[in-house]
C-alpha positions as a Markdown table, in Angstrom:
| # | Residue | x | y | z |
|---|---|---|---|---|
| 1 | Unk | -1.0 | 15.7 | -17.8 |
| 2 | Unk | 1.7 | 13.0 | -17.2 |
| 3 | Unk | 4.1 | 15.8 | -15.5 |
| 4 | Unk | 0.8 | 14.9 | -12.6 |
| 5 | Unk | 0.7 | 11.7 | -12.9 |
| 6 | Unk | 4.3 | 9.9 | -13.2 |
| 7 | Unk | 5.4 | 9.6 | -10.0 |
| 8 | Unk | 2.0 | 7.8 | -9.0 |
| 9 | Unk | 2.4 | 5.7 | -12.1 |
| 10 | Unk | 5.8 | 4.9 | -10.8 |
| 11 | Unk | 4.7 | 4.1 | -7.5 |
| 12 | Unk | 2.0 | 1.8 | -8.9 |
| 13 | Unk | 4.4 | -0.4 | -10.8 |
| 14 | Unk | 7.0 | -0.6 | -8.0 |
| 15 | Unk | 3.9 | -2.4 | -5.6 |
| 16 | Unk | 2.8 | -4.4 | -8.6 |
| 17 | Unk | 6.2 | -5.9 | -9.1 |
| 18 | Unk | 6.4 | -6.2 | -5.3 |
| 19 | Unk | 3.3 | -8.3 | -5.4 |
| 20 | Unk | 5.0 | -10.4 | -7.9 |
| 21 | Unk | 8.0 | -10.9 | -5.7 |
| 22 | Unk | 5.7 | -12.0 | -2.7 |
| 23 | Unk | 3.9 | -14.4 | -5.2 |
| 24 | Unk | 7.0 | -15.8 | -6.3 |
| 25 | Unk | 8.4 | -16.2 | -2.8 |
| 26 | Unk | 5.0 | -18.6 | -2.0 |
| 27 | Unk | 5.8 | -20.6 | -5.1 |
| 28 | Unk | 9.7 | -21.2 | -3.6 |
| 29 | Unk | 7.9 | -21.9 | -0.6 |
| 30 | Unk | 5.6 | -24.9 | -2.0 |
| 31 | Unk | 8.6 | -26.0 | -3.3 |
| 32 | Unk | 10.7 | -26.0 | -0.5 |
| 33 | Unk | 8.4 | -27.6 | 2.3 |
| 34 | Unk | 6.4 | -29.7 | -0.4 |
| 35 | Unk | 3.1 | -28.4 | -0.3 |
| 36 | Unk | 1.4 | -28.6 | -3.5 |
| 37 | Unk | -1.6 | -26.3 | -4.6 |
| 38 | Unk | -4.4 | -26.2 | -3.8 |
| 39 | Unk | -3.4 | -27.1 | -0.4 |
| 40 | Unk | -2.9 | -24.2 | 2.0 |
| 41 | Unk | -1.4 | -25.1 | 5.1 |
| 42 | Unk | 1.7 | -26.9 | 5.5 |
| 43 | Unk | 4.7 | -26.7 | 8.1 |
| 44 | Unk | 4.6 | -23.3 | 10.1 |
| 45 | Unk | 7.1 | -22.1 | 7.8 |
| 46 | Unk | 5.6 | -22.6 | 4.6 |
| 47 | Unk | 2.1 | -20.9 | 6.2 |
| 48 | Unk | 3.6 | -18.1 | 7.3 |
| 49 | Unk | 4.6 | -17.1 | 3.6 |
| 50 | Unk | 1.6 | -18.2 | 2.6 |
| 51 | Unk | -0.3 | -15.8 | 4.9 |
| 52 | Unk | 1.9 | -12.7 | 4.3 |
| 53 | Unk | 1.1 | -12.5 | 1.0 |
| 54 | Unk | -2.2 | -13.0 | 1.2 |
| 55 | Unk | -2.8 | -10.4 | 3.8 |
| 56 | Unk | -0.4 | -8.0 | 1.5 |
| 57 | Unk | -2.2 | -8.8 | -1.5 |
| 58 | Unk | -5.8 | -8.1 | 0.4 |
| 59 | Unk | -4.5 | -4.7 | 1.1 |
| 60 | Unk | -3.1 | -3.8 | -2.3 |
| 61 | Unk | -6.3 | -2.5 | -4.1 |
| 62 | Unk | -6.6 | -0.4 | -0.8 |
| 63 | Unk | -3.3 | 1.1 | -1.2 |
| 64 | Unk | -4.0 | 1.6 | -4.9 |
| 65 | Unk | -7.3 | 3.5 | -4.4 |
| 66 | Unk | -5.9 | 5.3 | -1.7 |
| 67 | Unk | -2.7 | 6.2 | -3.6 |
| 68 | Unk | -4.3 | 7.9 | -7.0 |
| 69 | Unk | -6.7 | 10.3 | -5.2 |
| 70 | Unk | -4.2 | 11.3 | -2.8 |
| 71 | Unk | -1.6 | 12.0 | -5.3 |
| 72 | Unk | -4.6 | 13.5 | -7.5 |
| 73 | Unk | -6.0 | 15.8 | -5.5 |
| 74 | Unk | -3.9 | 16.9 | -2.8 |
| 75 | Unk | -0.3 | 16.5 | -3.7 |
| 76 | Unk | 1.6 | 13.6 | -5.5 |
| 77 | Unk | 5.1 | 14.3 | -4.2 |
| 78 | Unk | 3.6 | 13.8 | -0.6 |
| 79 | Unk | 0.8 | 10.6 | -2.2 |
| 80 | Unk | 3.8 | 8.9 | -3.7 |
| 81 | Unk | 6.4 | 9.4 | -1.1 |
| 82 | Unk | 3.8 | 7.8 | 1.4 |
| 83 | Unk | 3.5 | 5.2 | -1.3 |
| 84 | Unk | 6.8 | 4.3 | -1.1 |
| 85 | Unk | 6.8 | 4.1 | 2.7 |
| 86 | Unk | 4.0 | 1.6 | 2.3 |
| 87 | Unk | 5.5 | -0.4 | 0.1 |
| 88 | Unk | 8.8 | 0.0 | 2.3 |
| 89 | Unk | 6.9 | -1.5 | 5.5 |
| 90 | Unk | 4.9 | -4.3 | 3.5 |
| 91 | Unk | 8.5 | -5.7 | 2.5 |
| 92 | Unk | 9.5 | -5.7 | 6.7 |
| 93 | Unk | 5.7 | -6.9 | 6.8 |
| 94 | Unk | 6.4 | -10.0 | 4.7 |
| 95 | Unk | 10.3 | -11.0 | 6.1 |
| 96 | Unk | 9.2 | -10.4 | 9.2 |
| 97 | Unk | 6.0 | -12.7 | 9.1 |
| 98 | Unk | 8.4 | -15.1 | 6.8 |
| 99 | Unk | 10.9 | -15.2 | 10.0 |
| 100 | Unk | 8.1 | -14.7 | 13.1 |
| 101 | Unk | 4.9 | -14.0 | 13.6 |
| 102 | Unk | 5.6 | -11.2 | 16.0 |
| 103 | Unk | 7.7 | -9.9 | 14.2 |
| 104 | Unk | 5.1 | -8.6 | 11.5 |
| 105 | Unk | 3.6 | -6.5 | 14.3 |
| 106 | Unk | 5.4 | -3.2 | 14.0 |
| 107 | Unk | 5.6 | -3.0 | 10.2 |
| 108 | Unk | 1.7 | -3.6 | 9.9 |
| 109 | Unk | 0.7 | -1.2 | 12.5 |
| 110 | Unk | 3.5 | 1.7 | 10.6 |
| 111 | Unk | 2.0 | 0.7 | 7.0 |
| 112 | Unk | -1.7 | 0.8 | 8.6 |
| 113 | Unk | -0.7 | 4.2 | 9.5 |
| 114 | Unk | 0.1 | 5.3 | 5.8 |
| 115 | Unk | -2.4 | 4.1 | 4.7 |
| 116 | Unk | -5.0 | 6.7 | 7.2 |
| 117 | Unk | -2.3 | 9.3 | 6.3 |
| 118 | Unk | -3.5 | 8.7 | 2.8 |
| 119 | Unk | -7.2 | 8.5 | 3.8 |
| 120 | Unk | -6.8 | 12.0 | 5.0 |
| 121 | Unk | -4.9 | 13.2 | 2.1 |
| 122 | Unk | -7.5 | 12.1 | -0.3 |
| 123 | Unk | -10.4 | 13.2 | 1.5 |
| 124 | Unk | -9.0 | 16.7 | 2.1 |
| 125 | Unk | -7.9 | 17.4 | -1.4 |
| 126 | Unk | -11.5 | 15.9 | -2.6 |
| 127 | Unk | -13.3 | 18.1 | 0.4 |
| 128 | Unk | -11.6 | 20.8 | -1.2 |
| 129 | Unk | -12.2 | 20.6 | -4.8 |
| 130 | Unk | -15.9 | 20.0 | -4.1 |
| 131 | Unk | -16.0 | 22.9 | -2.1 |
| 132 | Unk | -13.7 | 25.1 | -4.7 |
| 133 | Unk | -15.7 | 23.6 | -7.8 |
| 134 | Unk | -19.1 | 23.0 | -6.4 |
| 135 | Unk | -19.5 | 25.6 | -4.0 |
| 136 | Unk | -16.7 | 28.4 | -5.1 |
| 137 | Unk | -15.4 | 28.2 | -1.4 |
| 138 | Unk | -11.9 | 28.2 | -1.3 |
| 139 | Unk | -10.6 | 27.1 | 1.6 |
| 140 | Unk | -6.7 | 27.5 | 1.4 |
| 141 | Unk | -7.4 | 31.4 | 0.3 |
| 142 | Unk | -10.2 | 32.2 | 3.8 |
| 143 | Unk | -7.2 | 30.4 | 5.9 |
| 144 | Unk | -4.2 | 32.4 | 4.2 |
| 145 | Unk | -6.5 | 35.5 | 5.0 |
């Protein structure tokens, strides 16, 4: 069983420490341009952080429940490698926000694509175990025929 799920585990723990990072990088922010909770908005700078990891942390549970089925039920070498690309683009996400706001543009539209790539994994690999399971229609043996 864990042989087919470690590398999603893995995966997992990698975007919750990067979570932490961004967390931590919005407390050296307060600090920095003195904004004190509960207060959100501040100098440009300080906002910016601010917003990057709230956006990042909005899409986490998305990425999460996207991750597991995918990796699940279609493949997890493919589910976490994606995973990795995700988590990959919400780091440029974040420096780039941190540095300019246009410069979050491309790594939010690349990691929004993951994340449809992982859309479509997990529906396809549910589709077909409800077919396969539910319906005894195998799928990958009528296209290999």
């Amino acid at each position: 069983m864990l042989e087919q799920i470690h590398l999603l585990a893995a995966v997992t723990v990698l975007g919750v420490l990067e979570q932490a990072y961004f967390f931590l990088q919005v407390i050296h922010a307060r600090r920095t341009f003195g904004v004190s909770p509960p207060n959100t908005s501040g100098p440009p700078e300080f906002e910016r952080v601010f917003r990057a990891q709230v956006n990042s942390s909005e899409y986490f549970p998305l990425f999460v429940a996207l991750l597991w089925p995918a990796g699940l039920f279609f493949h997890q070498g493919l589910a976490a490698a994606l995973g990795l690309l995700y988590l990959y683009s919400r780091y440029c996400y974040f420096m780039g926000y941190r540095a300019s706001p246009s410069a979050r543009l491309a790594p939010i539209y690349f990691s929004t694509g993951v994340l449809w790539v992982l859309v479509a994994a997990a529906a396809l690999g549910l589709l077909h175990f409800f077919l396969s399971h539910y319906v005894r229609l195998n799928v990958l043996r009528l296209l290999a025929a």
